[in-house]
C-alpha positions, 0 to 999 in steps of 0.5 A, spaced: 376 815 811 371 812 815 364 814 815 364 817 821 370 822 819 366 824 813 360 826 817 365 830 822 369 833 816 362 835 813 360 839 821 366 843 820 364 845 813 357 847 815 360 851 822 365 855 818 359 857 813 355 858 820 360 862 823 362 867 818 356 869 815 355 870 824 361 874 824 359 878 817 353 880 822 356 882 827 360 887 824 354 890 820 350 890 827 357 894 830 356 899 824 349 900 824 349 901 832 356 906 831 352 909 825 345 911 830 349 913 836 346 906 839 349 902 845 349 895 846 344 897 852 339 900 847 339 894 842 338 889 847 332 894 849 329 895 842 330 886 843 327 886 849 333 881 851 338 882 856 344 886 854 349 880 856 345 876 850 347 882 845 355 882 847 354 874 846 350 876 840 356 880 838 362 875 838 359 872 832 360 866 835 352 865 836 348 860 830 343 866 830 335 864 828 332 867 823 328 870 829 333 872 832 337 876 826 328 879 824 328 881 832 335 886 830 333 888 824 326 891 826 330 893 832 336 898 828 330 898 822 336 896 816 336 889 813 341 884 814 340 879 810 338 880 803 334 874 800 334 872 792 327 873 789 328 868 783 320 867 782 320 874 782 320 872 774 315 868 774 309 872 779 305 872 773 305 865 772 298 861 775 301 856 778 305 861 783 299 866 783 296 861 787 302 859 791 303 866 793 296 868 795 296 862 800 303 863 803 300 870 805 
């Protein structure tokens, strides 16, 4: 196998992983939006993008930014995304006290 077809098998990998984890938001976002009485319309409102970017949005088919993915949460007030806080064990470590107070 040749260098080139390792790195396209390693595109197709890292696509699958995008494009599930973009479908498994759709699905949440067609649930909460069924969920608050909201249409597309309304969310792209809220968004303040045009509607025809919410149904692509919607395909799950869309590599959705970390923006993006904030910009809907705020607008339907849910979390979509949930992020491990393996330092939270640490919190009273120096180290990390003064880390954390600069990322603020």
């Amino acid at each position: 196998m040749s260098d080139k077809d390792l790195q396209a098998a390693r595109a197709r990998k890292e696509g699958k992983m995008w494009l599930k984890r973009s479908r498994q938001i759709a699905l949440s976002v067609l649930y909460y939006l069924e969920q608050k009485g909201m249409k597309k319309k309304d969310l792209a409102e809220k968004m303040g993008v045009e509607p025809s970017y919410v149904v692509r949005l919607l395909k799950g088919k869309e590599n959705l930014s970390l923006g993006t993915i904030s910009k809907i949460e705020e607008a339907l007030e849910v979390d979509l995304m949930s992020v491990s806080k393996p330092y939270s064990k640490v919190e009273s470590n120096p180290v990390w006290s003064s880390f954390s107070h600069s990322c603020a």
